[in-house]
C-alpha positions, 0 to 999 in steps of 0.5 A, spaced: 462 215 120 457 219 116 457 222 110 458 229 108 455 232 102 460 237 099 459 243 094 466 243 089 468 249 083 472 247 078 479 251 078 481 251 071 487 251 069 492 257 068 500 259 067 502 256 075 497 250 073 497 244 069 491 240 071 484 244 073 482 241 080 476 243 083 476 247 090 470 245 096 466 252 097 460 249 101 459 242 106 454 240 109 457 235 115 454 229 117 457 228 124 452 224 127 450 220 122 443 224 120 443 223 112 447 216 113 441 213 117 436 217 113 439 214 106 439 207 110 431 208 111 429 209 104 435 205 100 432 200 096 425 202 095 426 204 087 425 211 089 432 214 089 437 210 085 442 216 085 442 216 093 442 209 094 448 209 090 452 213 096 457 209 099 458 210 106 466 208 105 467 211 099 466 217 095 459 219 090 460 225 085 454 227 083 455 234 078 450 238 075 446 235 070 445 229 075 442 235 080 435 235 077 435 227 079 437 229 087 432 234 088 426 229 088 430 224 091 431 229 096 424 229 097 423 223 099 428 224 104 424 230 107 418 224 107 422 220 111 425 225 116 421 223 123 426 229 128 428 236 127 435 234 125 432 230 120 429 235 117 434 240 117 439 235 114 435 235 108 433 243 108 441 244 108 441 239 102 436 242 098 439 248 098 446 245 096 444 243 090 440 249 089 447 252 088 450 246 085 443 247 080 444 254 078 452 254 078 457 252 073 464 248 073 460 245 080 458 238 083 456 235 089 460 229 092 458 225 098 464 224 101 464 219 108 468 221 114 
């Protein structure tokens, strides 16, 4: 049960559409717990109140304006990482939020499985 971080557009909303609803356009998966175990490890410590707030059975929106806090929590994530896995998770991360930081009508949600 590990949570995916999942880069969303937003739609607008046009003649056939009503509503404006939002498209995923990028995923970093989880499969193997990696991110889930990494959040676990740092959780608690003062040093990343956004990512703590990740529910590993619910869903955390984070949109753009929150992005400048999730870069620096992401480091101490990278702090924290100990295998290759670990690291690669957090490079994929970063790069993620990178795009949701340079886009527009974008956010990050951490989803779990």
């Amino acid at each position: 049960m590990g949570v995916d971080a999942v880069l969303y557009r937003l739609v607008r909303a046009g003649p056939a559409r009503r509503q404006p609803s939002y498209v995923a356009v990028a995923v970093v998966a989880d499969p193997d717990d990696v991110l889930l175990d990494l959040m676990r490890r740092v959780r608690g410590g003062g040093r990343t109140p956004l990512l703590d707030r990740v529910d590993p059975l619910g869903e955390l929106v984070v949109n753009a304006e929150a992005v400048p806090q999730l870069l620096p929590e992401l480091r101490c994530l990278a702090e924290a990482a100990r295998a290759p896995a670990e690291v690669e998770q957090i490079r994929q991360l970063v790069l993620l939020a990178r795009r949701c930081l340079n886009g527009r009508d974008v956010e990050i949600r951490f989803e779990s499985d």
